[in-house]
C-alpha positions as CSV (number, residue, x, y, z in Angstrom):
1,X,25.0,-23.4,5.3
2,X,23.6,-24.7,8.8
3,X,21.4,-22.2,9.8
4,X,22.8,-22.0,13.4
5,X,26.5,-21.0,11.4
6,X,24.7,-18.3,9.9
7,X,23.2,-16.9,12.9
8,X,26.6,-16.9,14.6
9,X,28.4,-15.3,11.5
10,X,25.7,-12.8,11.5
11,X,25.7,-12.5,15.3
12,X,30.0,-11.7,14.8
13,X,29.1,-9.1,12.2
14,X,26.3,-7.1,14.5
15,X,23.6,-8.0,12.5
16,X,20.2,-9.8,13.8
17,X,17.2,-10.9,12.1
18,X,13.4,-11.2,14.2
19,X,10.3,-11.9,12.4
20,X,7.2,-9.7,14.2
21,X,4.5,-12.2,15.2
22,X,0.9,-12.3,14.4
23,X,0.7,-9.2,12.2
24,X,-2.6,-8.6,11.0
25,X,-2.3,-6.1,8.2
26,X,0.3,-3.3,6.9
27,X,-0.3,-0.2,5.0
28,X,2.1,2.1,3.2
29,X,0.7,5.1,2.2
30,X,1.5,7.3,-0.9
31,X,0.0,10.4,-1.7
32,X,-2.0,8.7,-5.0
33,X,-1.9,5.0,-3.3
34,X,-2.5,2.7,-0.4
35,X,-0.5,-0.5,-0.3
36,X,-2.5,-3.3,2.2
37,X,-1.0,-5.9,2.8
38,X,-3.5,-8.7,5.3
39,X,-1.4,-11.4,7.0
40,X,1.9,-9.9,5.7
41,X,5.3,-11.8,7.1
42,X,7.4,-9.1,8.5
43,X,11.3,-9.5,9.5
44,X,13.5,-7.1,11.3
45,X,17.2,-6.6,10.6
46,X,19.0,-5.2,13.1
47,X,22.5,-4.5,11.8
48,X,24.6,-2.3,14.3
49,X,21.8,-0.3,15.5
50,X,19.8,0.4,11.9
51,X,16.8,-1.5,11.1
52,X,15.5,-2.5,7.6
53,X,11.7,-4.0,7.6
54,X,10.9,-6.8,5.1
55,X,7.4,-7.7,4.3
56,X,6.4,-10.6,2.4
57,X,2.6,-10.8,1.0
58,X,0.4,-9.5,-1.7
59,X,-0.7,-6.0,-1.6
60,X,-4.1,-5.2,-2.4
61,X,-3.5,-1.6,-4.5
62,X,-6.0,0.9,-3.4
63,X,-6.0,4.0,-5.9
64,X,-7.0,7.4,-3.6
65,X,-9.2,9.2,-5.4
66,X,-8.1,13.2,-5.6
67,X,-11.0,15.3,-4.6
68,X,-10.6,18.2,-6.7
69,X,-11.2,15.4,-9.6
70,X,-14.2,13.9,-8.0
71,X,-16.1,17.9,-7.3
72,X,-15.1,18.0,-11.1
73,X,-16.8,15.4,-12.3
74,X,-19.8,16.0,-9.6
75,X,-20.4,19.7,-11.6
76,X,-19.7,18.6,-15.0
77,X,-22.4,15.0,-14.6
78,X,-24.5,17.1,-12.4
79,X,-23.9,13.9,-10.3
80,X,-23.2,13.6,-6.3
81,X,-19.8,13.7,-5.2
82,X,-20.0,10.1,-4.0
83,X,-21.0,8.7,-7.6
84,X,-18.2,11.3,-8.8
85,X,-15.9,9.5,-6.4
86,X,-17.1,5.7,-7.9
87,X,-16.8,6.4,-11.2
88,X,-13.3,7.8,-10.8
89,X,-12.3,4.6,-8.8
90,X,-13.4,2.6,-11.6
91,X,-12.2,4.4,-13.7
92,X,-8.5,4.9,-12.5
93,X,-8.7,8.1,-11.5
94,X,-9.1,9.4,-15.4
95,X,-11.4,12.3,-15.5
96,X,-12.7,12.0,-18.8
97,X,-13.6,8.2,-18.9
98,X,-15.4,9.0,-15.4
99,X,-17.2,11.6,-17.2
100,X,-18.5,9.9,-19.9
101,X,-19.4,6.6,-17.8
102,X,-21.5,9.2,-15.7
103,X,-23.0,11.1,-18.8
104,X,-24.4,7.7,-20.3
């Protein structure tokens, strides 16, 4: 279909689509997870007054890193709470692997 058709149907039917310029970088935040997404695409439907946001990229998955884990490791390795906090990252937030990679 001609793109210009389909911007008129849609135009009819109350609905609009913008794409937001020059976006630099979008997060969505879980409780356990960050989602970034760098140079994302991002489109706007508008249909009667709602809008729905698309984004197009790659995410880069960052795992948080609960804190009551990481003072757990710290005062089981006798470790800091920083290396506590690494190993855990690497790790994937398991306790026991972080342990044990701390205790070696």
């Amino acid at each position: 279909m001609d793109p210009r058709q389909l911007k008129k149907i849609m135009q009819r039917m109350g609905m609009s689509v913008t794409e937001i310029e020059d976006v630099e970088e979008v997060i969505i935040r879980t409780p356990d997870t960050e989602y970034v997404f760098k140079d994302a695409e991002v489109t706007v439907m508008d249909v009667k007054g709602q809008k729905t946001y698309q984004i197009a990229g790659k995410p880069e998955i960052i795992k948080k890193v609960n804190e009551d884990d990481a003072k757990l490791v710290a005062e089981k390795t006798g470790k800091s709470i920083e290396e506590a906090r690494k190993a855990l990252e690497e790790a994937d937030g398991d306790i026991a692997q972080a342990i044990i990679s701390l205790s070696s």
